[in-house]
C-alpha positions as CSV (number, residue, x, y, z in Angstrom):
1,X,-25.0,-59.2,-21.2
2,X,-24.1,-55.6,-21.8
3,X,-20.2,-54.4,-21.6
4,X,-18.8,-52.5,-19.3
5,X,-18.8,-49.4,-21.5
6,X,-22.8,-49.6,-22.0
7,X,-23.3,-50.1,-18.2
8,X,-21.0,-46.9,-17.5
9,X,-23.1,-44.8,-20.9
10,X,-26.7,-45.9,-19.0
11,X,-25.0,-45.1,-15.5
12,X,-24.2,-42.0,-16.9
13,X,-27.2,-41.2,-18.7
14,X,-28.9,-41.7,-15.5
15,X,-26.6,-39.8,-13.3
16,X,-26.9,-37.0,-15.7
17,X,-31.1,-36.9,-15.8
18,X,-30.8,-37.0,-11.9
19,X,-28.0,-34.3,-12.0
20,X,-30.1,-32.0,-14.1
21,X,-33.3,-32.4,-11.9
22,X,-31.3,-31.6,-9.0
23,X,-29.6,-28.9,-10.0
24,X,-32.8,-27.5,-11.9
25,X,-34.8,-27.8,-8.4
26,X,-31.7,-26.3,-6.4
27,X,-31.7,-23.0,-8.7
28,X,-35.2,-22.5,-7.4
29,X,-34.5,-22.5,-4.0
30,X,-31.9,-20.5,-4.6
31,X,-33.6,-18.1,-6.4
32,X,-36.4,-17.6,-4.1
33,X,-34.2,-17.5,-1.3
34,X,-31.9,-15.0,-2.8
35,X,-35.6,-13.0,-3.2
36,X,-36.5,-12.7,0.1
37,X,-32.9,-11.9,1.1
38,X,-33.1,-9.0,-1.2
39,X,-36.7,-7.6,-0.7
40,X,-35.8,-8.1,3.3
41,X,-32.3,-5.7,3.0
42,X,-34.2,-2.5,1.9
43,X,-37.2,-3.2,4.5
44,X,-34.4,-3.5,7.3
45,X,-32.9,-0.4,5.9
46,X,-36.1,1.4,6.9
47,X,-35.6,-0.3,10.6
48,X,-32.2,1.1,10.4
49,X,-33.6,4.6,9.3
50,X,-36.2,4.6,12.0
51,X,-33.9,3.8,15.2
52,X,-31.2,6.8,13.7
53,X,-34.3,8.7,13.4
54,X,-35.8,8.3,17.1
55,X,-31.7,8.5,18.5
56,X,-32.1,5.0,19.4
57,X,-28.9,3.5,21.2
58,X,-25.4,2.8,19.4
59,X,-26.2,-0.5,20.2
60,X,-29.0,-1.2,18.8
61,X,-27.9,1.1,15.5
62,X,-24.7,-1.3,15.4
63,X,-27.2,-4.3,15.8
64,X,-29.6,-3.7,13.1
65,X,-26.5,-2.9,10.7
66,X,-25.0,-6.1,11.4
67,X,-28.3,-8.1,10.7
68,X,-28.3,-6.0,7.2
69,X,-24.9,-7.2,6.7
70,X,-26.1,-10.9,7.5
71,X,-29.0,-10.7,5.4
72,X,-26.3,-9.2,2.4
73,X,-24.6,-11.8,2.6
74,X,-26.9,-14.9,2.6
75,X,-28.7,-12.7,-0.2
76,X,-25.0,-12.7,-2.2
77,X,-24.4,-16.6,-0.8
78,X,-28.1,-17.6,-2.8
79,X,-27.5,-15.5,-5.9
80,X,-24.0,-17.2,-6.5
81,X,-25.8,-20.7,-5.8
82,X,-28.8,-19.5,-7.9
83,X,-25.9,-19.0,-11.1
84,X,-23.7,-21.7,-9.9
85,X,-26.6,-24.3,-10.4
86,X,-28.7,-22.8,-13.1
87,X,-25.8,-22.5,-15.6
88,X,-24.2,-25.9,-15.5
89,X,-22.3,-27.2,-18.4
90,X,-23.6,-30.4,-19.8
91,X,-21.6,-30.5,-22.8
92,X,-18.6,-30.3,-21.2
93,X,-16.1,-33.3,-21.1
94,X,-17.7,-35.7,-18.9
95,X,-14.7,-36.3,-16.5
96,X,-14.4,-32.5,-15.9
97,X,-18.8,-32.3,-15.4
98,X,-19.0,-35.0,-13.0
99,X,-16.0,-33.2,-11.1
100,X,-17.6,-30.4,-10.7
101,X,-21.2,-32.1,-10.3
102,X,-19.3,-33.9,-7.0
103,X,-17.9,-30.8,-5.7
104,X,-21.6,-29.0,-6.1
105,X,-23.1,-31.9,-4.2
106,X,-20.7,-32.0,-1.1
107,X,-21.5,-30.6,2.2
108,X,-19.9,-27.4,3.4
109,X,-19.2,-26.6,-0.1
110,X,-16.6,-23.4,-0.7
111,X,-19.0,-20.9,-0.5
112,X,-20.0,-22.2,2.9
113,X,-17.6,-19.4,4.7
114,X,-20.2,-16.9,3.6
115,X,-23.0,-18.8,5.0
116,X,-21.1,-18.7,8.3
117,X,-20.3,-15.2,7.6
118,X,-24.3,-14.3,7.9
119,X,-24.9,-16.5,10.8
120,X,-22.1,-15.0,12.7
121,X,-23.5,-11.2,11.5
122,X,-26.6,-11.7,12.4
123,X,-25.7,-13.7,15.6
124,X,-23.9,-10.6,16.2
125,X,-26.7,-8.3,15.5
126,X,-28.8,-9.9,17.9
127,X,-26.6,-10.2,21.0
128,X,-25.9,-6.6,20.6
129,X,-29.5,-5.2,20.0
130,X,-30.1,-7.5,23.4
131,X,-27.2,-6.7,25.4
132,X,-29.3,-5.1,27.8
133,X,-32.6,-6.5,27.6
134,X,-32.5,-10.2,28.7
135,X,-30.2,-13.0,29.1
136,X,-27.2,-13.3,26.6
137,X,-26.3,-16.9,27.5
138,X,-29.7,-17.9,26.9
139,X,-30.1,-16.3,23.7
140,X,-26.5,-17.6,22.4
141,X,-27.8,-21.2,23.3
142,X,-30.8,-20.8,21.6
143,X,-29.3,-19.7,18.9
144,X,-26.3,-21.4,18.6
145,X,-28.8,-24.7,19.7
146,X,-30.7,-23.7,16.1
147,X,-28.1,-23.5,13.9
148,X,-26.2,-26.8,15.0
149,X,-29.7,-28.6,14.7
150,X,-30.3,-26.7,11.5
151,X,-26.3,-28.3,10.1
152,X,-27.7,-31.5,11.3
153,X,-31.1,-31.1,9.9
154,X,-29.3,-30.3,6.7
155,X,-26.7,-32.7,6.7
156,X,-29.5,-35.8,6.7
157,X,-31.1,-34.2,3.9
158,X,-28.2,-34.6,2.1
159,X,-27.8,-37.9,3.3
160,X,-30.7,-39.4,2.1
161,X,-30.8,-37.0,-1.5
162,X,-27.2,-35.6,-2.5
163,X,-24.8,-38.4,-1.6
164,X,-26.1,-41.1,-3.4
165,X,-25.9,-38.4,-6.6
166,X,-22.1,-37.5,-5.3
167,X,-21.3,-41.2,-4.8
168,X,-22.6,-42.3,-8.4
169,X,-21.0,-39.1,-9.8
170,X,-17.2,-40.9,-7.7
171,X,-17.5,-44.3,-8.7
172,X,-18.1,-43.2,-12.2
173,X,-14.9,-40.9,-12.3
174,X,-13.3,-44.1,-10.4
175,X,-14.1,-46.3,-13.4
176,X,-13.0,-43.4,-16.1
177,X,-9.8,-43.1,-14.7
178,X,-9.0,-46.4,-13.6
């Protein structure tokens, strides 16, 4: 029968291999994301260019700006993720590691204002480059309808492939300190 400090070491072990995967896999996304995010500001630049160019209205001048200023900020949200998962410290004490590995893999984590910052700019940007065009109400339930399923879509992922890894990385800390 093993003791309780070789159960916690292969617990650990474990947590660690899964932590690294994770974190490996999430700096992709990240990265790729924060790509697309930046090749897409400059090519909405040339949009923005364009409708100054043909005098087109304030509204849709002050539209196009605020999706640039959405897309800046998710493109600043994934660079931050991209470093904040690629550059994690293994060797550090392990009490401090998996504190920081359970505050990395909880929902709405701190950098989640700027998410909501780019959803709200871009929201912005297109209820004002449609102001005149069609139905506002229609478009902010659409919209709104999308980014509430896309929470909820994202909140089962982590259900099912973050909180096990968080609640491993809690009772482990649990057992350290108590």
């Amino acid at each position: 029968m093993e003791t309780n400090g070789k159960m916690v070491n292969n617990d650990l072990n474990d947590l660690i291999y899964k932590l690294k995967n994770e974190d490996e896999r999430y700096a992709g996304i990240s990265k790729r994301l924060q790509i697309i995010y930046w090749v897409l500001v400059p090519v909405y630049l040339v949009f923005i260019t364009r409708d100054i160019i043909v005098k087109s209205s304030v509204t849709d001048i002050v539209g196009s700006f605020c999706f640039l200023f959405g897309m800046i900020a998710f493109a600043l949200l994934f660079s931050y993720y991209y470093r904040e998962y690629k550059h994690v410290d293994y060797a550090q004490p392990t009490l401090i590691m998996l504190k920081k590995a359970v505050r990395r893999y909880t929902p709405f984590y701190r950098m989640g204002w700027l998410a909501f910052l780019g959803v709200l700019l871009i929201n912005i940007g297109l209820s004002t480059r449609s102001l005149f065009d069609s139905d506002l109400l229609t478009i902010q339930l659409i919209f709104w309808g999308a980014m509430i399923g896309a929470v909820l879509i994202g909140l089962a992922i982590w259900q099912v492939r973050y909180k096990p890894i968080r609640d491993e990385a809690l009772r482990l800390i649990r057992e350290m300190e108590g």
